[in-house]
C-alpha positions as CSV (number, residue, x, y, z in Angstrom):
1,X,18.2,-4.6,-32.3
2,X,18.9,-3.1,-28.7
3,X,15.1,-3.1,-28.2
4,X,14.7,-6.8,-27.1
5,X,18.1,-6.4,-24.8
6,X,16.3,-3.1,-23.0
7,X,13.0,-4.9,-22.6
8,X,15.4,-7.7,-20.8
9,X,17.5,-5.2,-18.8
10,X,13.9,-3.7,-17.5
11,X,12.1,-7.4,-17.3
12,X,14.8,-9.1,-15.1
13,X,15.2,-7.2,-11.9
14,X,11.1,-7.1,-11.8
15,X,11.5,-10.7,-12.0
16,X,14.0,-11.4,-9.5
17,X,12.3,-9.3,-7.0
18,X,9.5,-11.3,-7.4
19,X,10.9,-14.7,-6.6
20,X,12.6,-13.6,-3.7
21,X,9.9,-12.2,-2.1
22,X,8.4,-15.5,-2.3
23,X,7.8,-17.1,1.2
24,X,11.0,-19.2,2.1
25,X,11.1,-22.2,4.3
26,X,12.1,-21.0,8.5
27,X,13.4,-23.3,10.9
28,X,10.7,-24.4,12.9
29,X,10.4,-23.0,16.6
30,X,7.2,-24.7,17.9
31,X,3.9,-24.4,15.7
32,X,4.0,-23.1,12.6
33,X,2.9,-19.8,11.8
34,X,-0.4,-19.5,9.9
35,X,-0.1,-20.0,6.3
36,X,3.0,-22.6,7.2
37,X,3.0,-25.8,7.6
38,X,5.7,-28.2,9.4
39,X,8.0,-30.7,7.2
40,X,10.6,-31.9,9.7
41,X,12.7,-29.1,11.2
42,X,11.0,-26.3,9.1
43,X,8.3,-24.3,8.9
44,X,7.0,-24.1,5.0
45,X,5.0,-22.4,2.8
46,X,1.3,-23.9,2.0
47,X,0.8,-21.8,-1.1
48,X,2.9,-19.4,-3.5
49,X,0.4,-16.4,-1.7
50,X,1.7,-17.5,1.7
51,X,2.9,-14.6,3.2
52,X,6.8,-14.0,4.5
53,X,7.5,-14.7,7.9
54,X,10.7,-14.3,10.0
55,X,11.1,-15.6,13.6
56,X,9.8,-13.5,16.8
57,X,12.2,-11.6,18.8
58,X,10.1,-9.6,20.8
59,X,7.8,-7.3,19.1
60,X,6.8,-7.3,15.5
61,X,8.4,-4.8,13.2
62,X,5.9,-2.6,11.7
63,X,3.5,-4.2,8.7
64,X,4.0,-8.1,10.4
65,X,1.6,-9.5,13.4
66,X,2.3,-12.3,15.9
67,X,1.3,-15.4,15.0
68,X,3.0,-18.1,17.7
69,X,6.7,-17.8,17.7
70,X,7.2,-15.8,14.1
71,X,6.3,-12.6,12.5
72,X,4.0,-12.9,9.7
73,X,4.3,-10.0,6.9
74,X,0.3,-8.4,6.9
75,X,1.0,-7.0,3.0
């Protein structure tokens, strides 16, 4: 009887971790970043493997390159 309500209490956390590491949409500071593409004032995702990307202040933090005006994730 508890069984089913573990396996959900395990399940659930994977699975929200996983949708939000899913790219999200970025407000669009000149080109988009590559694996982006531009609808209107954002920057979105081409494919559910497009990798995260934050805007560019500077350097990169570790495990993201430059690409235009955003950090892209490299993993």
């Amino acid at each position: 009887m508890f069984k089913p309500l573990l396996s959900l209490a395990v399940l659930l956390p994977a699975a929200l971790i996983h949708l939000t590491a899913l790219a999200q949409p970025i407000a669009r500071n000149g080109s988009c970043p590559s694996g982006y593409y531009a609808s209107g004032n954002y920057c979105v995702a081409s494919s559910g493997s497009s990798k995260n990307a934050i805007p560019r202040n500077g350097s990169c933090p570790s495990s993201y390159y430059a690409s235009g005006n955003y950090c892209v994730s490299s993993r």
